[in-house]
C-alpha positions in Angstrom: 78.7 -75.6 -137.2 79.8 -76.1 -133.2 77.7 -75.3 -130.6 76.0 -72.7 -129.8 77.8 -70.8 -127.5 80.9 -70.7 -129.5 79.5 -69.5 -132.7 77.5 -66.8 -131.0 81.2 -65.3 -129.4 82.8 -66.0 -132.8 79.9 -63.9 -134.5 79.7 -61.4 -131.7 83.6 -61.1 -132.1 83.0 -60.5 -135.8 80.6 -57.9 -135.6 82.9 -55.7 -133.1 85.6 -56.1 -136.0 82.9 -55.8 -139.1 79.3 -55.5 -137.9 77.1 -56.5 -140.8 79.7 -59.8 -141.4 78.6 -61.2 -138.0 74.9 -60.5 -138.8 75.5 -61.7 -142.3 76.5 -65.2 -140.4 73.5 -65.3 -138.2 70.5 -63.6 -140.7 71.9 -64.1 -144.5 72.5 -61.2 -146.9 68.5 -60.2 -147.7 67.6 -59.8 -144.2 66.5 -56.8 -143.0 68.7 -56.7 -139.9 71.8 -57.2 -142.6 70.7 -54.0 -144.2 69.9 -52.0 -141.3 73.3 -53.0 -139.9 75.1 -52.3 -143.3 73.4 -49.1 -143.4 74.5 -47.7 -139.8 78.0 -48.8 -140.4 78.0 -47.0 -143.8 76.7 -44.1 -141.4 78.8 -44.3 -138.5 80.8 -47.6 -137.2 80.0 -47.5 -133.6 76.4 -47.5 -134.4 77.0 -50.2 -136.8 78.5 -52.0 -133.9 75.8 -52.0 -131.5 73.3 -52.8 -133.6 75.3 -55.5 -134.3 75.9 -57.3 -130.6 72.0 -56.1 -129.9 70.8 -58.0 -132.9 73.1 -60.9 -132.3 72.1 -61.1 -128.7 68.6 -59.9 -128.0 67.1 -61.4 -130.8 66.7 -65.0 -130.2 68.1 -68.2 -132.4 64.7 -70.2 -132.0 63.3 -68.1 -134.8 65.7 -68.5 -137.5 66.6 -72.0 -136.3 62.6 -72.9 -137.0 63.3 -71.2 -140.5 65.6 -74.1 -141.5 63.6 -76.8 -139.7 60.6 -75.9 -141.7 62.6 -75.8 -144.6 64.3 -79.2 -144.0 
């Protein structure tokens, strides 16, 4: 889908504007970082929004990137 650096900004610009879209790009809809980000933007949006950028930036790629070699 691009490189890397430009879909992290494009989901990072997402999840300022909807936060559980940009983690819904990066984790899938039955993740557990979709739903806790759902959840806190249900509760409040600014919350929603930095668990957003945290998840899309602290946690790294390697890990769901092995997912879909594994699966391949």
């Amino acid at each position: 889908m691009g490189d890397g650096r430009c879909c992290t900004f494009l989901e990072i610009l997402l999840a300022v504007i909807l936060p559980p879209l940009g983690v819904f790009l990066r984790f899938g809809c039955c993740s557990m970082e979709f739903c806790i980000c759902l959840l806190l933007t249900i509760l409040g949006y600014v919350p929603g929004i930095i668990y957003a950028i945290y998840v899309l930036v602290a946690l790294s790629s390697d890990r769901h990137e092995r997912e879909y070699d594994t699966l391949a």
